[in-house]
N, C-alpha and C positions, 0 to 999 in steps of 0.2 A: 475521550478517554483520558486523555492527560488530565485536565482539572481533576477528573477523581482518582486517578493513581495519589496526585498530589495530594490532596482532600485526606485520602488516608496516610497519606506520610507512607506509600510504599511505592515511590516512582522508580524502583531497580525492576519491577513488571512492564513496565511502560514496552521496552522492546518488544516482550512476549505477543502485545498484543499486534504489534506490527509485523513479527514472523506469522501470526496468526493469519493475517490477508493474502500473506503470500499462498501460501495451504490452498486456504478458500477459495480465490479468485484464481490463482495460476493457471489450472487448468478446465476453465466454464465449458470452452469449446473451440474447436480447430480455427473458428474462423474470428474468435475473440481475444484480444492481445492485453493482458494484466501489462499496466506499467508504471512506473511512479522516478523520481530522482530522488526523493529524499525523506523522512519522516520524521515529524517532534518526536517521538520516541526514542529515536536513533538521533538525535542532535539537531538535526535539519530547520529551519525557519519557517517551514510549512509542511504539511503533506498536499503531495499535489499527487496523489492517483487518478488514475483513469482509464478507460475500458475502450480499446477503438476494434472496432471493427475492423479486421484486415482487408475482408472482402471487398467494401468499399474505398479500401485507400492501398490501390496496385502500388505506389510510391513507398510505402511504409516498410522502414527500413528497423531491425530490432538492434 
């Protein structure tokens, strides 16, 4: 999504679309944990989301 925020010269959306995941993903299901540290959108050097399964991992600390 960045290239084309950029592409159109309107990267002040870029955030939008990273609140937008939170919406989407946050809550799939009891036993599915939305998480990320940081997003190109919001500044970050990557987007590193990911989906863990809590069920599987008793250690998983939020």
């Amino acid at each position: 999504m960045n290239r084309t925020v950029k592409w159109y010269h309107c990267i002040e959306l870029n955030p939008a679309f990273c609140d937008s995941d939170d919406v989407k993903y946050g809550n799939l299901h009891k036993n599915l944990k939305w998480a990320r540290t940081g997003t190109i959108g919001k500044g970050a050097s990557c987007c590193d989301f990911r989906i863990i399964d809590i069920s599987r991992c008793p250690d998983y600390k939020d």
